[in-house]
Phi, psi and omega in degrees: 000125173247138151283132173247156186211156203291214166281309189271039189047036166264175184269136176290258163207204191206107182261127190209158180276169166190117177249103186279133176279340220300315194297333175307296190305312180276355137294318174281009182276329212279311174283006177266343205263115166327133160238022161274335184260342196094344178285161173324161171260192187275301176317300177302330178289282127050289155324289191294299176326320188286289193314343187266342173264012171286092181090346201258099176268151197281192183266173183300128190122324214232177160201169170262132293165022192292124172206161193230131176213168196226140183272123170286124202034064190241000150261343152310279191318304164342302196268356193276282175273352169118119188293015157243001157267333159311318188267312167334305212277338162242041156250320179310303162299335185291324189310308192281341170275327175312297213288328197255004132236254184263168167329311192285320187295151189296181144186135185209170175252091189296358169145143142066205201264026171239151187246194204211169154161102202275167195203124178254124168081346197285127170307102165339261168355323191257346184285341169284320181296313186293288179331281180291343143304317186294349200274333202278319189295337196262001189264112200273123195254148151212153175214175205185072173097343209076046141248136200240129187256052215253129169243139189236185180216162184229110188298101167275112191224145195241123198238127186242086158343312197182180194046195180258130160264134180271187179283287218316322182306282164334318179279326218278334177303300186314300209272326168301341180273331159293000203243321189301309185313280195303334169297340196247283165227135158337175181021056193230189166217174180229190169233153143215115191266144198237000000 
């Protein structure tokens, strides 16, 4: 907004722009955005996540949280019931993560049936707990006629105490403690304590 003003300094008229952001904006939520679930992409999460371990140590108490997880017999259902009851089922998971954990923690979707979800802060003492509600919320029933599917999911999770950490670090911990889990049994989760 400008004021133009005469010869003797009165005010004139005010000249000004007004610009909606809104379509700018929804494009870029849209390129930050999974766009089947709504959750973060990989790149965004990635992002958000680097930048939040910058420098940051968790409080007394607490640790940062990284975990990563892949839903269990989800190419069955796919090939049993159909990649459009497979896309039901991972807005449904996006659905149970959204909801279970805080506002502020990331979540995102790294592809295909695996998620992400960094957790800031979170209190040592509550994390075997959380991790294993979420595993029991994520275990899914589906059908098509009376053929039947159950998918559950199974957890890699990487814990940073103190000092700085990258994301590659944090995934690559992460995704070996999910590769062990699955090695061994479903619906579990595993740690790599930093």
């Amino acid at each position: 907004l400008t004021s133009l003003t005469g010869t003797n300094g009165e005010l004139r008229q005010c000249v000004g722009v007004i610009e909606d952001v809104t379509e700018q904006q929804r494009l870029r939520d849209k390129a930050d955005r999974d766009s089947l679930t709504g959750l973060y992409n990989r790149a965004k999460a990635a992002e958000i996540i680097e930048n939040s371990l910058k420098g940051v140590k968790p409080r007394d108490g607490c640790v940062h949280a990284f975990l990563i997880m892949d839903l269990d017999n989800f190419k069955v259902l796919n090939d049993t019931l159909g990649h459009q009851v497979g896309d039901r089922a991972l807005q449904d998971v996006a659905k149970i993560l959204r909801q279970h954990f805080r506002e502020y923690d990331i979540v995102g979707r790294l592809g295909g049936d695996e998620f992400l979800v960094f957790l800031k802060d979170i209190p040592k003492d509550v994390i075997n707990r959380n991790i294993n509600s979420l595993l029991k919320k994520l275990t899914l029933m589906y059908d098509d006629g009376g053929r039947y599917v159950q998918i559950t999911a199974s957890a890699g999770l990487a814990l940073v105490s103190g000092g700085d950490c990258e994301f590659k670090e944090l995934y690559r911990k992460a995704d070996k403690a999910l590769y062990e889990v699955k090695q061994k049994e479903k619906n579990k989760r595993g740690f790599y304590m930093k």
